[in-house]
N, CA, C and O atoms as a Tinker XYZ file with bonds, in Angstrom:
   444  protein
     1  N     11.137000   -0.980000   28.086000    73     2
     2  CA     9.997000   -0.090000   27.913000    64     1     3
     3  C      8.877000   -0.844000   27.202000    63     2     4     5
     4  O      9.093000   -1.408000   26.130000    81     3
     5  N      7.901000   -0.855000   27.686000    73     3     6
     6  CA     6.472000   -1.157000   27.336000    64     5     7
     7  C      5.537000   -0.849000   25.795000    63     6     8     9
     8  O      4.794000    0.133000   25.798000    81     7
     9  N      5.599000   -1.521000   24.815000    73     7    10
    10  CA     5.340000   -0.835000   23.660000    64     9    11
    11  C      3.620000   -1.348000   23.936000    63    10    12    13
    12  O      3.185000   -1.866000   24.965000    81    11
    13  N      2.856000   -1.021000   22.685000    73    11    14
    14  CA     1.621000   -1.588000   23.324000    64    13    15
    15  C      0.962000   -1.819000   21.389000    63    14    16    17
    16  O      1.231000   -1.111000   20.419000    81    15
    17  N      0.047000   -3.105000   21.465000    73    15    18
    18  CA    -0.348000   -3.323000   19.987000    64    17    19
    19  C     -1.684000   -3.410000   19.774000    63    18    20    21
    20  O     -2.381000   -4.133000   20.486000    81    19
    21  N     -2.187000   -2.686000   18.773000    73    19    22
    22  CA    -3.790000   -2.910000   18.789000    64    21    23
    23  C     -4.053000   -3.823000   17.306000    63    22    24    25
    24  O     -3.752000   -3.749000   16.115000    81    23
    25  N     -4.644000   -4.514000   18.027000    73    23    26
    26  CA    -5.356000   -6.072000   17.439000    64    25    27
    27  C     -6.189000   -5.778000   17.217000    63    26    28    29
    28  O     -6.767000   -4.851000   17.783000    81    27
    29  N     -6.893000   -6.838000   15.727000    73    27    30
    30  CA    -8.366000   -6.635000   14.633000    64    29    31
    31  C     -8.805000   -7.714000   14.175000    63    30    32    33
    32  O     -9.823000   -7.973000   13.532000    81    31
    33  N     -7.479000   -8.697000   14.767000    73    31    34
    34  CA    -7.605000   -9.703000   14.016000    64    33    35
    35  C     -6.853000  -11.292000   14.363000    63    34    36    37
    36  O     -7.161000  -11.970000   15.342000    81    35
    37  N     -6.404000  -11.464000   13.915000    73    35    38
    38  CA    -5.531000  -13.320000   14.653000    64    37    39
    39  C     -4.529000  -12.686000   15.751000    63    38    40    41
    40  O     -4.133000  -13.694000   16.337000    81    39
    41  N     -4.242000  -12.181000   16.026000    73    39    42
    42  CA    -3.659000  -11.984000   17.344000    64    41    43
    43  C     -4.097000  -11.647000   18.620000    63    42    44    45
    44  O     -3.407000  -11.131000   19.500000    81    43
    45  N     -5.403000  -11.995000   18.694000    73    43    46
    46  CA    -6.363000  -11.533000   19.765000    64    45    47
    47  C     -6.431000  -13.532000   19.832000    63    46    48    49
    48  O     -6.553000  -14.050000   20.942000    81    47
    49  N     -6.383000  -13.994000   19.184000    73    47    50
    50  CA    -6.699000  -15.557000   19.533000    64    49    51
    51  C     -4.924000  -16.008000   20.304000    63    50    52    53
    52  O     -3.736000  -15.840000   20.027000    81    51
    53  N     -5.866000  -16.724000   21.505000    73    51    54
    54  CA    -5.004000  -17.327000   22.091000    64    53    55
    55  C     -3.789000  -18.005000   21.758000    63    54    56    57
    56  O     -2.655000  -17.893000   22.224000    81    55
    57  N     -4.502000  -19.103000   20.393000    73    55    58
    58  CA    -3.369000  -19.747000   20.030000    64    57    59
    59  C     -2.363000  -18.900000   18.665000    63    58    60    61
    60  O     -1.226000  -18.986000   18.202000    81    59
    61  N     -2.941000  -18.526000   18.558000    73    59    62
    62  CA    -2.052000  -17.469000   17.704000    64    61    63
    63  C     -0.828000  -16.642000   18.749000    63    62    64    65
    64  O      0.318000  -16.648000   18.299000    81    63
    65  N     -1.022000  -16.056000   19.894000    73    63    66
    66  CA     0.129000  -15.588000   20.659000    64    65    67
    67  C      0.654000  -16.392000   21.297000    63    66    68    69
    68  O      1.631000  -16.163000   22.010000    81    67
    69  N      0.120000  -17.457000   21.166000    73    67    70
    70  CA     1.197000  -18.764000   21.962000    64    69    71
    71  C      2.125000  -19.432000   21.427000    63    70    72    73
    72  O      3.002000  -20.159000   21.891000    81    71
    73  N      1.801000  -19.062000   20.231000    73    71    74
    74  CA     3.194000  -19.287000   18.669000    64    73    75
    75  C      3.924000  -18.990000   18.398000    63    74    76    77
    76  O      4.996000  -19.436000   17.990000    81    75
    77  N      3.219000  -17.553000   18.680000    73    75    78
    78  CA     3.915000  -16.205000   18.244000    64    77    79
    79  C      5.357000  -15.907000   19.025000    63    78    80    81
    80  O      6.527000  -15.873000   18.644000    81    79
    81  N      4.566000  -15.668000   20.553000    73    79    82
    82  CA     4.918000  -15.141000   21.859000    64    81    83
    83  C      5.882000  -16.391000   22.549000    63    82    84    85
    84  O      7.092000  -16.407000   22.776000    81    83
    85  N      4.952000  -17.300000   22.756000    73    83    86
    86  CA     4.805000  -18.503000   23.955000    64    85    87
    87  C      4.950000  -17.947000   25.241000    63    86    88    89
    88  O      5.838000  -18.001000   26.091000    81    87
    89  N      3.369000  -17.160000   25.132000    73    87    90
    90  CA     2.500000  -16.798000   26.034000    64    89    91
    91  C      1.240000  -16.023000   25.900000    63    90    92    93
    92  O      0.977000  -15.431000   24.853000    81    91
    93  N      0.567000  -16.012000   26.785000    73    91    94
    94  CA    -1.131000  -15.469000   26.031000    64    93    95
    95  C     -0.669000  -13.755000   26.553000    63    94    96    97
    96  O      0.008000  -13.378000   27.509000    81    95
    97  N     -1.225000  -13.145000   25.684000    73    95    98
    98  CA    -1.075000  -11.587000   26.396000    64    97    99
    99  C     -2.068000  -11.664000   27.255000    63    98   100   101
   100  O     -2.770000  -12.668000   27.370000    81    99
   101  N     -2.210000  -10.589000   27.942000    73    99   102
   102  CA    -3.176000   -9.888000   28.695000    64   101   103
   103  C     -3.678000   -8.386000   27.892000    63   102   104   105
   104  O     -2.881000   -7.448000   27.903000    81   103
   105  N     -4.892000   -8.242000   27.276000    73   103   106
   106  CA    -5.232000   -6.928000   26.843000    64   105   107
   107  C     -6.474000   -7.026000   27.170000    63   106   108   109
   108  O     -7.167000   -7.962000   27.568000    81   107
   109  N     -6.799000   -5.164000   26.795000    73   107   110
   110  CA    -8.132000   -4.394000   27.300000    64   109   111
   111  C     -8.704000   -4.039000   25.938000    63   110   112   113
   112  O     -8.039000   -3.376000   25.142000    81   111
   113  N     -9.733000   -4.401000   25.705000    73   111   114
   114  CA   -10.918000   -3.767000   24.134000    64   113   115
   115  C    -10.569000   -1.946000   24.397000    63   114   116   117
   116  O    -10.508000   -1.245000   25.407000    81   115
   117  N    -10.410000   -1.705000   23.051000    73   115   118
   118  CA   -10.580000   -0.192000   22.977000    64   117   119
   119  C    -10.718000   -0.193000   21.249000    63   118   120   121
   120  O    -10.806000   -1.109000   20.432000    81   119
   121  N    -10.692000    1.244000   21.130000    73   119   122
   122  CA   -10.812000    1.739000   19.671000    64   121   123
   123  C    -10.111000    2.258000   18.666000    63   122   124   125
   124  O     -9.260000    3.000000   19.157000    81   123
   125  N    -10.053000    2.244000   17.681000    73   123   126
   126  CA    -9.345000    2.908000   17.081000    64   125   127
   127  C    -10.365000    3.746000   15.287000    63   126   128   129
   128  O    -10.862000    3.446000   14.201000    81   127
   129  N    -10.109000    4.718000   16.088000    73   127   130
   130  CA   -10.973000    6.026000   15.122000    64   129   131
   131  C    -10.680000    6.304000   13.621000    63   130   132   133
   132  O     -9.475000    6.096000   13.484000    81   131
   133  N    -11.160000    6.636000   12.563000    73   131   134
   134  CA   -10.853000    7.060000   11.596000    64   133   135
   135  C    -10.303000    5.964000   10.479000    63   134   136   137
   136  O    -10.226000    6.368000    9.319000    81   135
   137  N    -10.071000    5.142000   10.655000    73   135   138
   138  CA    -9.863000    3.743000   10.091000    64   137   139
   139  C    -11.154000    2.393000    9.824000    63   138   140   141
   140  O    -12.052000    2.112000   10.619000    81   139
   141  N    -10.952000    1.895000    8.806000    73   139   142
   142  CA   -12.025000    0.995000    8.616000    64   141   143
   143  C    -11.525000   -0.285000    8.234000    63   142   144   145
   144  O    -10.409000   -0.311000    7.714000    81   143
   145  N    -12.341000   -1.678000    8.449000    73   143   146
   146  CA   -11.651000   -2.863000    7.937000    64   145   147
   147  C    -11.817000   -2.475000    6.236000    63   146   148   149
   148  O    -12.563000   -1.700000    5.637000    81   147
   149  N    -10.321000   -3.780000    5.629000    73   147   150
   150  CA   -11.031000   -4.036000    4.312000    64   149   151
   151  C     -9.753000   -5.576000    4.460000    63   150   152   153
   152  O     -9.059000   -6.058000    5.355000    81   151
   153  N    -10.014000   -5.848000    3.086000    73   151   154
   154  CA    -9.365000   -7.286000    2.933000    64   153   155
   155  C     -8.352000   -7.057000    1.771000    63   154   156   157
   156  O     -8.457000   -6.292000    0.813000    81   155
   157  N     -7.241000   -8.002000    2.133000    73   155   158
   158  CA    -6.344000   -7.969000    0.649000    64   157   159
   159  C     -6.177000   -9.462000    0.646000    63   158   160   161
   160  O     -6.550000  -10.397000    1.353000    81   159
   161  N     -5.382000   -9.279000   -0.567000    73   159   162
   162  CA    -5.070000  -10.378000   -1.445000    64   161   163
   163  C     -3.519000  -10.981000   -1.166000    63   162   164   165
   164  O     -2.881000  -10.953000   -2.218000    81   163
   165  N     -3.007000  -11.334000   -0.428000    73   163   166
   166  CA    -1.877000  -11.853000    0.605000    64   165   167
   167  C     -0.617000  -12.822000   -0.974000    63   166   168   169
   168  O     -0.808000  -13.944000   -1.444000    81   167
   169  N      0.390000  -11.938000   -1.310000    73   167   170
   170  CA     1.256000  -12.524000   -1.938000    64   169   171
   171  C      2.568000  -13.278000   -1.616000    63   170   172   173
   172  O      3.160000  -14.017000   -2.402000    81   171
   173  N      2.896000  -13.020000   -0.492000    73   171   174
   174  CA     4.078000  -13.148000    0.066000    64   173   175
   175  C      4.141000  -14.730000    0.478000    63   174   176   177
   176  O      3.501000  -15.463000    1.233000    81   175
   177  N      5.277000  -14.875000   -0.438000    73   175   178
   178  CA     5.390000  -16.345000   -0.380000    64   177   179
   179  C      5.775000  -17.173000    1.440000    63   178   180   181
   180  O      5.424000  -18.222000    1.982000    81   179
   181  N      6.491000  -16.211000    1.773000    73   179   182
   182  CA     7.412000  -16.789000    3.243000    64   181   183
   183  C      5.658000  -17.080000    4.180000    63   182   184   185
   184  O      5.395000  -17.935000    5.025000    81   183
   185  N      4.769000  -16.010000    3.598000    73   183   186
   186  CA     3.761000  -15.849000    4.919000    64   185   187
   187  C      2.973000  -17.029000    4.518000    63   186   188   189
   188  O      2.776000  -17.750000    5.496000    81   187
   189  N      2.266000  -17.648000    3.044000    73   187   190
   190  CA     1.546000  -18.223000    2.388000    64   189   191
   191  C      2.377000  -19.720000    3.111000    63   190   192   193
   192  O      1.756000  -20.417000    3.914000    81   191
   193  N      3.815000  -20.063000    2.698000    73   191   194
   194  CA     4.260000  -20.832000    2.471000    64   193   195
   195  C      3.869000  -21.752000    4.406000    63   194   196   197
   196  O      3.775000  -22.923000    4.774000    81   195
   197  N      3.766000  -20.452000    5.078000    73   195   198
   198  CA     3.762000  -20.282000    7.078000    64   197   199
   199  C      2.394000  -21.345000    7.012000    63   198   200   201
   200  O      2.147000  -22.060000    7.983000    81   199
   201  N      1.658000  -21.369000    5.950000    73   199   202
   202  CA     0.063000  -21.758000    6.508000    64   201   203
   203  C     -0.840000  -20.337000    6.330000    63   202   204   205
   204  O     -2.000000  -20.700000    6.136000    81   203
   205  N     -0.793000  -19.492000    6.324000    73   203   206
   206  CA    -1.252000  -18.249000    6.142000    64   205   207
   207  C     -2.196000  -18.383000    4.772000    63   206   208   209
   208  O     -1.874000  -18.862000    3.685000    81   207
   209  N     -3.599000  -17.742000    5.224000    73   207   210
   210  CA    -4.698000  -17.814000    4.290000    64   209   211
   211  C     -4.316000  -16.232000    3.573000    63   210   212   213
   212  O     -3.980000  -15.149000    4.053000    81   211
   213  N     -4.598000  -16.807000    1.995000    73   211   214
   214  CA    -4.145000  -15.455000    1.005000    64   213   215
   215  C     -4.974000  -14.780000    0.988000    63   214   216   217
   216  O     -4.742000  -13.801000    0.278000    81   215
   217  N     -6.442000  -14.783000    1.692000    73   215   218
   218  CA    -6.883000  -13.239000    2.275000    64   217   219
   219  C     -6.753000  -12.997000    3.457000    63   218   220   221
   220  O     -6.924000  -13.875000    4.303000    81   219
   221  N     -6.351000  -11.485000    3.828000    73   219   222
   222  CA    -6.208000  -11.235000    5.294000    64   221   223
   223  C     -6.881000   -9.717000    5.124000    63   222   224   225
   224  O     -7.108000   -8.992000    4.155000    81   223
   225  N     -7.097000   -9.603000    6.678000    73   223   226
   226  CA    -7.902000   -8.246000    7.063000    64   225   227
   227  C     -6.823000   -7.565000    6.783000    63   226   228   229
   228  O     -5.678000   -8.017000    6.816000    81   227
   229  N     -7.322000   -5.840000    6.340000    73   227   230
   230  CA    -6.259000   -4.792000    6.818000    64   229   231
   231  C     -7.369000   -3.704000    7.074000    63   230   232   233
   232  O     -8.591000   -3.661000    6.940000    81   231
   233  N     -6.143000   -2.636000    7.609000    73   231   234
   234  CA    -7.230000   -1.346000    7.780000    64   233   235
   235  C     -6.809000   -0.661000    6.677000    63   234   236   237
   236  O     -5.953000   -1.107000    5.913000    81   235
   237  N     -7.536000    0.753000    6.496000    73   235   238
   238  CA    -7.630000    1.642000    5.578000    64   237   239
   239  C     -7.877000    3.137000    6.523000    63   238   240   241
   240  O     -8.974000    3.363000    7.035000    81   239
   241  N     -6.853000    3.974000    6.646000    73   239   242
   242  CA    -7.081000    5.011000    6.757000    64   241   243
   243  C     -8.437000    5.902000    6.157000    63   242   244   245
   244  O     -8.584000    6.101000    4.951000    81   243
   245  N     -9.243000    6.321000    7.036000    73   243   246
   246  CA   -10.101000    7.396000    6.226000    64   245   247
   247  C     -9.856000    8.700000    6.587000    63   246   248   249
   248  O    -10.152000    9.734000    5.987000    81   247
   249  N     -9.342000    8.559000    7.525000    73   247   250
   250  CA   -10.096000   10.252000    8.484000    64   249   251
   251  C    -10.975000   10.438000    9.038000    63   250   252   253
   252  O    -10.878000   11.287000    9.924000    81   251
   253  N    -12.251000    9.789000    8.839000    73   251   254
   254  CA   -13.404000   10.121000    9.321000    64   253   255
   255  C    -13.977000    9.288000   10.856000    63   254   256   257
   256  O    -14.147000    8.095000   11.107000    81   255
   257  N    -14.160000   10.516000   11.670000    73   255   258
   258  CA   -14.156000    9.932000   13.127000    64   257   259
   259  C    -15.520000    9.184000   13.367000    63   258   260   261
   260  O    -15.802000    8.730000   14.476000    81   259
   261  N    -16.384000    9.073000   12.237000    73   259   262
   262  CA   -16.876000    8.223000   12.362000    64   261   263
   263  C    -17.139000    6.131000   11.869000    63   262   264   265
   264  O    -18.036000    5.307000   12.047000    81   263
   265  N    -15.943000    6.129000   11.308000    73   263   266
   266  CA   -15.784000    5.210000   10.940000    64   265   267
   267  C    -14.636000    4.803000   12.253000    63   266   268   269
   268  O    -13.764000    5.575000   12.653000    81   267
   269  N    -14.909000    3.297000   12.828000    73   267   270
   270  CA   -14.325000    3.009000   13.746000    64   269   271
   271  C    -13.571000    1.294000   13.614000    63   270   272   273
   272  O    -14.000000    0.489000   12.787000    81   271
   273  N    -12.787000    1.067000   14.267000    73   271   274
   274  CA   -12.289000   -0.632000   14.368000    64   273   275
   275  C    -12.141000   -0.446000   15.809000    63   274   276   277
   276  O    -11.513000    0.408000   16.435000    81   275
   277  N    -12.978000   -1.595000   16.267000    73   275   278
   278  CA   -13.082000   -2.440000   17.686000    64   277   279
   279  C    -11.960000   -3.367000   17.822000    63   278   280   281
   280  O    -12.055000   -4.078000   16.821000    81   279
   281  N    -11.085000   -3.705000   18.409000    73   279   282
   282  CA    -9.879000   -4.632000   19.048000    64   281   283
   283  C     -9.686000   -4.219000   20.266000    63   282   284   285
   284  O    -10.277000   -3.467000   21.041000    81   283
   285  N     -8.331000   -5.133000   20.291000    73   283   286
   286  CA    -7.561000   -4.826000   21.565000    64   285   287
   287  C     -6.209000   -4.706000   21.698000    63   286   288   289
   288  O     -5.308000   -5.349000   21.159000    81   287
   289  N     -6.172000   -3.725000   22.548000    73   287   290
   290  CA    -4.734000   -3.472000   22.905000    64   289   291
   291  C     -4.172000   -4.042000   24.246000    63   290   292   293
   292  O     -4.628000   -4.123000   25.387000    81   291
   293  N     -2.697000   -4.499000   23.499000    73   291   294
   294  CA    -1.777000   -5.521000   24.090000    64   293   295
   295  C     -0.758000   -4.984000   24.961000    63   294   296   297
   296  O     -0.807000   -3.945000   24.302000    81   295
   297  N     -0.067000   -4.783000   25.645000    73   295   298
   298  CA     1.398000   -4.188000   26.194000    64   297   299
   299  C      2.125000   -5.579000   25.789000    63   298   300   301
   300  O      1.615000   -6.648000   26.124000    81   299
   301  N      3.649000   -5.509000   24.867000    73   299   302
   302  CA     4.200000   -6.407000   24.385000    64   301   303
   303  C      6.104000   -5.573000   24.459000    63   302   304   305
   304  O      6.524000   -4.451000   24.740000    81   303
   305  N      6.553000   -6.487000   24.161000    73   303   306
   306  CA     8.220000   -5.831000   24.554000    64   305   307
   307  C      8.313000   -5.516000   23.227000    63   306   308   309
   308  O      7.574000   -5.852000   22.301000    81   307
   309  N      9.647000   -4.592000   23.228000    73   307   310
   310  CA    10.076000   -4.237000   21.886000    64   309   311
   311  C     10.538000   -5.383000   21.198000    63   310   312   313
   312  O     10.170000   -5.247000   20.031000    81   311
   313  N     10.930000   -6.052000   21.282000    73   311   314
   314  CA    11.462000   -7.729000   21.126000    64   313   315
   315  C     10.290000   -8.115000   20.187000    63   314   316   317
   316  O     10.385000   -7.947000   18.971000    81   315
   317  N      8.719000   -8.851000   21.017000    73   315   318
   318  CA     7.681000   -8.808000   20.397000    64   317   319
   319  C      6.956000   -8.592000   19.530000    63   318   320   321
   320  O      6.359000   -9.393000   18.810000    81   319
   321  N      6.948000   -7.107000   19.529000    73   319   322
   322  CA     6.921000   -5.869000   18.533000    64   321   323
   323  C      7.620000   -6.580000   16.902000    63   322   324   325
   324  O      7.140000   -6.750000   15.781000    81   323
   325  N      8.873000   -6.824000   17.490000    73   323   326
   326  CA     9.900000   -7.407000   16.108000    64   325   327
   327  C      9.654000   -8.428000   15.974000    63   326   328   329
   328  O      9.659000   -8.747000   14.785000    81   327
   329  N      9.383000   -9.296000   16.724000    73   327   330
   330  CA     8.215000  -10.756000   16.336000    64   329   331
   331  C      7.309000  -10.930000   14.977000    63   330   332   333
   332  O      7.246000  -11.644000   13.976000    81   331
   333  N      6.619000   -9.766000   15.620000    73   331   334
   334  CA     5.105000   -9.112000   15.080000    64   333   335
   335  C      5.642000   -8.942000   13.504000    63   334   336   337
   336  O      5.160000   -9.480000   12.508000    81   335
   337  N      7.011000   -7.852000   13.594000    73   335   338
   338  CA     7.094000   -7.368000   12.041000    64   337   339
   339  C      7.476000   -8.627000   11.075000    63   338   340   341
   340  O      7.301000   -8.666000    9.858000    81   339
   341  N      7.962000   -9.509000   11.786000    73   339   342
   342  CA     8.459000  -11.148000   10.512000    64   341   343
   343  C      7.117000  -11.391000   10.618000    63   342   344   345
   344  O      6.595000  -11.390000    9.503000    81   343
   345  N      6.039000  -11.684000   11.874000    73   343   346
   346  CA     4.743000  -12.756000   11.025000    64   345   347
   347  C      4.141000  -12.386000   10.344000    63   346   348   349
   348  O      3.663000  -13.131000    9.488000    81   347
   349  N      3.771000  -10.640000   10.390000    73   347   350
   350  CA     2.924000  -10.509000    8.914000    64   349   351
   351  C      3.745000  -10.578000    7.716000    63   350   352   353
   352  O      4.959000  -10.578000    7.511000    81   351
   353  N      2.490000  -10.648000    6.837000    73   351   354
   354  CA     2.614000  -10.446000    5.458000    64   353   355
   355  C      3.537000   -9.429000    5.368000    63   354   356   357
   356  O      3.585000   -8.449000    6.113000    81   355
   357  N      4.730000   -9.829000    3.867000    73   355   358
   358  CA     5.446000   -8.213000    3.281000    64   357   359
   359  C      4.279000   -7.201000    3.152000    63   358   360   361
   360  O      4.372000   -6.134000    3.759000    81   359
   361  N      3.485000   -7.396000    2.605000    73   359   362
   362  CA     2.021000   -6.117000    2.242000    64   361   363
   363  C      1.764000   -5.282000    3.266000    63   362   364   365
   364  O      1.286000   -4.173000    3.030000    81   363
   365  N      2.068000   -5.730000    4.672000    73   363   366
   366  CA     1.479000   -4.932000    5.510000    64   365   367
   367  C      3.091000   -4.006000    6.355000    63   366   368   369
   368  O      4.313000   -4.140000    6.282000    81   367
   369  N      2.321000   -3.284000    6.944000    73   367   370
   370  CA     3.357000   -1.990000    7.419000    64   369   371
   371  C      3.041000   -1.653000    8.605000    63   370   372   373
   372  O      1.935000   -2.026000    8.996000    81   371
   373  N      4.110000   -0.661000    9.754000    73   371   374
   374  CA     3.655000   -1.052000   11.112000    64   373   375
   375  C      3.724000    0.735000   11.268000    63   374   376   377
   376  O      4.661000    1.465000   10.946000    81   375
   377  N      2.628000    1.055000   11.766000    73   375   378
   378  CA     2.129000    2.587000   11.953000    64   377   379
   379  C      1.657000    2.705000   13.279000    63   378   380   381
   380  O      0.728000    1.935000   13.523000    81   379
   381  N      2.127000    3.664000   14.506000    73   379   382
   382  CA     1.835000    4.031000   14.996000    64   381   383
   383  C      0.533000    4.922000   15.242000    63   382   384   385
   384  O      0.398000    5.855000   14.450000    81   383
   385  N     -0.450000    4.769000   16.233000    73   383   386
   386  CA    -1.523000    5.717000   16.138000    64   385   387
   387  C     -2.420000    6.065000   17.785000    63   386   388   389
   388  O     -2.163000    5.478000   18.836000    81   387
   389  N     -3.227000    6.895000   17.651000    73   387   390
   390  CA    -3.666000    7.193000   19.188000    64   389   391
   391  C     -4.874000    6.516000   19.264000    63   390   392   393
   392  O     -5.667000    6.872000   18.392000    81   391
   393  N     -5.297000    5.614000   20.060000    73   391   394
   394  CA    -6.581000    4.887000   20.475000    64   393   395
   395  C     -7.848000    5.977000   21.258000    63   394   396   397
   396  O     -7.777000    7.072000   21.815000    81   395
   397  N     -8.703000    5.254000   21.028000    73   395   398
   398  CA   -10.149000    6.290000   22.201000    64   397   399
   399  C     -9.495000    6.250000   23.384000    63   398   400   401
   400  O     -9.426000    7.316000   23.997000    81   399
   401  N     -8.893000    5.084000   23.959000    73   399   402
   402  CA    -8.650000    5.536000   25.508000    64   401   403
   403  C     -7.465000    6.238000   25.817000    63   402   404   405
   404  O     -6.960000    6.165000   26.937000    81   403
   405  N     -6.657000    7.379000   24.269000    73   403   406
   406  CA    -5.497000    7.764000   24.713000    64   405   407
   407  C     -4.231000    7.244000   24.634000    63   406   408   409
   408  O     -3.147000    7.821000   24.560000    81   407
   409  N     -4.532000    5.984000   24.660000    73   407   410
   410  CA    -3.175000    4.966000   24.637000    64   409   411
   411  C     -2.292000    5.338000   22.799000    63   410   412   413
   412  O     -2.952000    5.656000   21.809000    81   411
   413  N     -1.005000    5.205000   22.803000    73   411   414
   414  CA    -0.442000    5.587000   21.721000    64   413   415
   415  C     -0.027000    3.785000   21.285000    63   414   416   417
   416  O      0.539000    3.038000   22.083000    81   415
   417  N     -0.510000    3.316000   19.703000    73   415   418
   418  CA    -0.244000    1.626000   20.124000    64   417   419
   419  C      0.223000    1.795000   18.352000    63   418   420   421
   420  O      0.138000    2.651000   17.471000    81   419
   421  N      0.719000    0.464000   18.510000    73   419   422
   422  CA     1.465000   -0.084000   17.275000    64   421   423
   423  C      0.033000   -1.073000   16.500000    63   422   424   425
   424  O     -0.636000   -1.987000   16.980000    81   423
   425  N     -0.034000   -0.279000   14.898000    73   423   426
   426  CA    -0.895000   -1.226000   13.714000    64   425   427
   427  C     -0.169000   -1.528000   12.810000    63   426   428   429
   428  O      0.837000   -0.962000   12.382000    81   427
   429  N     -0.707000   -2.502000   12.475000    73   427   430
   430  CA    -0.225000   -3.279000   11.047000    64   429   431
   431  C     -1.232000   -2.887000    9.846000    63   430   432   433
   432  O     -2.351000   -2.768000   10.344000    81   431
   433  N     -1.260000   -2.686000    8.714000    73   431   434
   434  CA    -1.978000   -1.850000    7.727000    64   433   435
   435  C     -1.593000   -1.904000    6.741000    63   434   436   437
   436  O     -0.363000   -1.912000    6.688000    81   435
   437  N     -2.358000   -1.974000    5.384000    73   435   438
   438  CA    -1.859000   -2.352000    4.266000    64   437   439
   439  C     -0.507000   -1.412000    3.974000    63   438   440   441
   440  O     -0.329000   -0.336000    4.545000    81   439
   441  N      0.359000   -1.946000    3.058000    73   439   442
   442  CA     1.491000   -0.886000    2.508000    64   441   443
   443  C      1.355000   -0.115000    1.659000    63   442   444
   444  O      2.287000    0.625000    1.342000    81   443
């Protein structure tokens, strides 16, 4: 079954899913509503130790449908998906949510 991931950030770059994955996805730009960027302060030694810069983007829940994040969403295996949860940071957390075009996709977001 087909899970699907919306990207904000290093996983929209090629060589980043070719690391990851070893293979480039294929995704479509869409939205995601009510959420806004912000930045943290990246502690986690395993991710730091990876090469990983100790600031990274996250989102922030607001509620407000006018605050928006532009990415893209991926179709990736459940496999992938569990990829995804070792490369980030411990700080971040994996939340399900509904995109503008409907699509139901997997975020990563501060903890």
């Amino acid at each position: 079954m087909a899970e699907y991931l919306f990207s904000y950030g290093t996983l929209r770059e090629s060589r980043e899913q070719n690391e990851l994955f070893g293979r480039r996805l294929v995704g479509n730009p869409d939205i995601l509503n009510g959420f806004r960027r912000s930045e943290i302060e990246i502690t986690d030694p395993g991710f730091l130790s990876g090469g990983g810069d100790k600031r990274q983007q996250t989102l922030v829940e607001t509620s407000d449908p006018a605050d928006i994040v532009e990415g893209t969403v991926f179709e990736v295996t459940y496999d992938e998906l569990l990829q995804v949860d070792e490369y980030e940071p411990a700080e971040y957390r994996r939340a399900e949510v509904m995109l503008a075009s409907g699509k139901e996709a997997w975020i990563y977001l501060v903890a």
